[in-house]
C-alpha positions in Angstrom: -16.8 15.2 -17.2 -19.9 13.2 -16.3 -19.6 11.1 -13.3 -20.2 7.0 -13.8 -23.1 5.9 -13.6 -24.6 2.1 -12.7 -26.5 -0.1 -14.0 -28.0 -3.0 -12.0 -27.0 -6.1 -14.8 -28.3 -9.1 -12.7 -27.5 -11.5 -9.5 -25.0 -13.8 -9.8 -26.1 -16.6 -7.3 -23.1 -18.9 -7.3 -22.4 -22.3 -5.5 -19.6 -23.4 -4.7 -18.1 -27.3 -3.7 -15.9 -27.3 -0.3 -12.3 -25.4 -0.1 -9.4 -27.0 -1.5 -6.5 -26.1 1.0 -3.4 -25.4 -0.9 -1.3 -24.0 2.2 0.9 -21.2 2.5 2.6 -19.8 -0.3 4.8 -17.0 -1.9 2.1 -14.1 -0.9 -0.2 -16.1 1.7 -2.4 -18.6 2.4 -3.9 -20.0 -0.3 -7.0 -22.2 -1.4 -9.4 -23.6 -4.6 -13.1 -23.1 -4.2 -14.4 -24.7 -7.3 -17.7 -23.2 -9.0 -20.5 -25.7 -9.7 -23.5 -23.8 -10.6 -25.4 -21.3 -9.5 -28.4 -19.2 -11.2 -28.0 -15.9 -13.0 -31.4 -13.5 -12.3 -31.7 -9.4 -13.2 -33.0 -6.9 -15.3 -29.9 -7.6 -18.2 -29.0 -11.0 -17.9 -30.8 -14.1 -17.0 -29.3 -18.2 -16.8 -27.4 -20.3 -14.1 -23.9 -20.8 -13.8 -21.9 -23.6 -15.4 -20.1 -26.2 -13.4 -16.9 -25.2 -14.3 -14.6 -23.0 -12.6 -13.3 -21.7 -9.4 -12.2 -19.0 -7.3 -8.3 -18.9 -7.0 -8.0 -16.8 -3.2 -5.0 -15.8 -1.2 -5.6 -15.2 1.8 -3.1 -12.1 3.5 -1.4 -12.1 6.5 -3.8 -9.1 8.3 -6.8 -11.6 6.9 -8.5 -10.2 3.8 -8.9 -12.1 1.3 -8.0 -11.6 -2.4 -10.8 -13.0 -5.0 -9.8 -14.1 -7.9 -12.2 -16.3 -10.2 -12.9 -17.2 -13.4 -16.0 -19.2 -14.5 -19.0 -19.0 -17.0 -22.6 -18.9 -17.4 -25.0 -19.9 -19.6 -27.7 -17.4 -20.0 -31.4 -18.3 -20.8 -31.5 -18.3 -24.5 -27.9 -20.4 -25.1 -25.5 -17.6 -25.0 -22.2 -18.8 -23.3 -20.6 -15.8 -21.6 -17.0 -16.2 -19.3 -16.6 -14.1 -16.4 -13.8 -13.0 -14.9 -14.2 -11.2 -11.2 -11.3 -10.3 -9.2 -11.4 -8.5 -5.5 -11.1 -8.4 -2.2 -13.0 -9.2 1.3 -12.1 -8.2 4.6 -13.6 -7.3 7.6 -13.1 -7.5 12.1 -11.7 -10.4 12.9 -14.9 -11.8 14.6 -16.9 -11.5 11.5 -14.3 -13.3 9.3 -14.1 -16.1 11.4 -18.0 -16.6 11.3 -17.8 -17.0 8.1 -15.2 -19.1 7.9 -17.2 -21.8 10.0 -19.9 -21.4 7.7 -22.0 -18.7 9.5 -24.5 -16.0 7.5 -23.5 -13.0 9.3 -24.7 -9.0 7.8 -23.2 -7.9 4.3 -23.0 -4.7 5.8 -20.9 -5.6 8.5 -17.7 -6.8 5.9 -16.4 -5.9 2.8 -16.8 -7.8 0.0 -16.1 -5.7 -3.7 -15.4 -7.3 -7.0 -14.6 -5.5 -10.2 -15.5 -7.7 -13.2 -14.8 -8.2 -17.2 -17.3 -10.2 -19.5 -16.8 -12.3 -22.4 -18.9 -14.0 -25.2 -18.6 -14.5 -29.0 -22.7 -14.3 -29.3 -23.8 -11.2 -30.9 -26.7 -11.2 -28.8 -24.3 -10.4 -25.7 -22.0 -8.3 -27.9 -22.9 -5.6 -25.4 -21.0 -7.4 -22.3 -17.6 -7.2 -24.0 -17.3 -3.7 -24.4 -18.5 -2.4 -20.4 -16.7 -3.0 -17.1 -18.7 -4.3 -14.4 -18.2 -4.2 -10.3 -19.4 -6.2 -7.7 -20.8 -6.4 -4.4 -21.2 -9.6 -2.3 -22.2 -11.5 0.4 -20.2 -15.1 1.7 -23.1 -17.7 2.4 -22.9 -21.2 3.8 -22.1 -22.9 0.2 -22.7 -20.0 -2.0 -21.6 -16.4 -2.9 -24.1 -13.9 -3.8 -22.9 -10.8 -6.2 -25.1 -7.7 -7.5 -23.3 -7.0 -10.4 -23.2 -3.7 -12.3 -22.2 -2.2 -15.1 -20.5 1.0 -14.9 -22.1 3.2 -17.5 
């Protein structure tokens, strides 16, 4: 069989409004960070993000973080697409907590993977429904920063 392959698809620069503290629930912790735009840059997909959306996390009792969002874009020529990316970050203890208070610490130093499934109804796009997609990010001040590929 023929190993997968990927495919840089583009960089999903998304910003985000404060946390929303739900409180601890059935599985952990748990919070709203809503979505509000962003820009979409790459080789297979260009746009910004819409203002709609959020990431849905739980946050475990050892610290990582399950990612769970759902939002959209809107790509450079009109084409709505939906994006659904759910996975986890975790990382020491030290390097969490800096970026819980907002810090920009190394991507390298935490991990932060995301596998990911596309939607659109524009033909143009067609192409997004029909691949599966991971992620690799980085936590900024405001913002979240994902390479996205497409695993071909």
């Amino acid at each position: 069989m023929r190993l997968p392959q990927l495919e840089h698809v583009c960089t999903l620069d998304v910003k985000l409004d404060p946390i929303k503290e739900i409180g601890h629930g059935r599985a952990g912790t748990r919070r709203i960070i809503p979505i509000i735009g962003g820009a979409v840059t790459g080789p297979k997909l260009q746009g910004h993000i819409l203002n709609v959306g959020a990431d849905w996390q739980t946050i475990f009792a050892d610290g990582t973080a399950e990612l769970d969002t759902r939002y959209a874009m809107e790509t450079h020529d009109g084409a709505v697409i939906e994006i659904i990316n759910y996975g986890f970050r975790h990382g020491p203890p030290d390097i969490i907590a800096a970026l819980a208070e907002g810090k920009t610490v190394d991507p390298v130093s935490y991990y932060m993977r995301t596998h990911a499934r596309l939607e659109t109804g524009d033909p143009r796009y067609a192409w997004v429904n029909r691949l599966l997609f991971i992620g690799t990010g980085t936590r900024l001040e405001s913002s979240v920063k994902v390479e996205l590929f497409s695993i071909l």
